[in-house]
C-alpha positions in Angstrom: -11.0 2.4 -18.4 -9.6 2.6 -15.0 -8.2 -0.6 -13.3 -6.9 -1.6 -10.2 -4.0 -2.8 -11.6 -3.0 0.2 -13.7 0.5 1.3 -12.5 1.5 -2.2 -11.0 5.3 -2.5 -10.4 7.4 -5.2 -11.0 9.5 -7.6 -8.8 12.6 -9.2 -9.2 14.8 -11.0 -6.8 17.9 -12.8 -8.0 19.4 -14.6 -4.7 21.1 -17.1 -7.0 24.4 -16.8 -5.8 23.2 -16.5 -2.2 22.8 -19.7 0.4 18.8 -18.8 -0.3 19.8 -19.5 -4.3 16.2 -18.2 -4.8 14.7 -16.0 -7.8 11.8 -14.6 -7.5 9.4 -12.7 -9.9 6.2 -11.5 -9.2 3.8 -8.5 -9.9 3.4 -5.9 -7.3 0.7 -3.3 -6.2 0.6 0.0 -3.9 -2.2 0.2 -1.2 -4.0 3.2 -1.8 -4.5 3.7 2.0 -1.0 3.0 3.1 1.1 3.1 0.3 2.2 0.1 1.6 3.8 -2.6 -1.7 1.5 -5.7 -1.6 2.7 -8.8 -3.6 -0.1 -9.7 -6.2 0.3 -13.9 -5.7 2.2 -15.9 -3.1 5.2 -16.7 -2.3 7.3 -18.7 0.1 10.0 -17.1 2.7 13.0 -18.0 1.9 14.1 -18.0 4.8 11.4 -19.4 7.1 10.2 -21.4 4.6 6.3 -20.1 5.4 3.8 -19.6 3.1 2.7 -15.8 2.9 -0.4 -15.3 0.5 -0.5 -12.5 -1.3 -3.4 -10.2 -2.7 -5.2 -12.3 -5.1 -5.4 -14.5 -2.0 -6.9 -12.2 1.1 -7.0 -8.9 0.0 -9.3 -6.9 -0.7 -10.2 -3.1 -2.6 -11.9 -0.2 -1.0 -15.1 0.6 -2.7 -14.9 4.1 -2.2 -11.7 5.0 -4.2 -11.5 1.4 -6.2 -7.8 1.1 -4.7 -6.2 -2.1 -3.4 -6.1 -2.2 -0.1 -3.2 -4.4 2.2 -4.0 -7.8 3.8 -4.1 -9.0 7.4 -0.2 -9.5 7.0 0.3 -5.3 6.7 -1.0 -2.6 8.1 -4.7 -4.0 7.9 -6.1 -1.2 5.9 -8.9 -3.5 4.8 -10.6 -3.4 8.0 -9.7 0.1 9.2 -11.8 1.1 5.7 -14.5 -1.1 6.8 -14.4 0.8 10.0 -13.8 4.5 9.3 -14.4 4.7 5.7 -11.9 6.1 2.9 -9.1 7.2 4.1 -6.6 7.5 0.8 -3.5 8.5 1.3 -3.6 11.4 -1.2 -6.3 12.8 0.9 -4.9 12.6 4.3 -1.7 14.0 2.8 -4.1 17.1 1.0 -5.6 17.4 4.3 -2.1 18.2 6.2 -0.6 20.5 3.5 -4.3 22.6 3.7 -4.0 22.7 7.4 -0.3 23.7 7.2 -1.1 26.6 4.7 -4.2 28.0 7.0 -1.5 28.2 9.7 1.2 29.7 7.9 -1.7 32.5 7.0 -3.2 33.0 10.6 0.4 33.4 11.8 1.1 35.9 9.0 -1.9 37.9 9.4 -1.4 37.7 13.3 2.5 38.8 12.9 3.7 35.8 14.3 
């Protein structure tokens, strides 16, 4: 069965010997809009010492591609879906390399 969390990376940060002396581990996931990498729990800036949540906190999965989708701290994907509907990446990128081809053809048939 497909899941959202099939081909979740892995994060690890060793600033040990740094002022920060910080390590962090955590699980990672890709928006499928975006391609943006989206930390799956929070964490705390080392160096501004803020909270940032992560995706198990606010964000959210498109329901048209069952991706994971970035949170109001990215690129804001979740509400451009909401919006203009799916937009995966893969598709947008399919989309360019069709349109590229077709042009590549009407300039070859036209001798250009």
């Amino acid at each position: 069965m497909q899941s959202i969390f099939n081909g979740a990376g892995y994060l690890l940060a060793d600033n040990s010997a740094s002022d920060w002396g910080t390590k962090e581990e955590d699980d990672l996931l890709g928006c499928g809009h975006c391609h943006a990498v989206i930390r799956k729990h929070a964490h705390t800036d080392p160096v501004t010492k803020r909270r940032i949540p992560g995706w198990l906190d606010e964000g959210g999965h498109c329901y048209v591609c069952n991706q994971p989708l970035c949170g109001p701290q990215n690129n804001n994907c979740r509400d451009r879906a909401q919006r203009h509907g799916c937009e995966a990446y893969a598709r947008v990128l399919e989309r360019a390399i069709e349109d590229n081809y077709r042009r590549e053809q009407n300039a070859k048939i036209l001798g250009i």
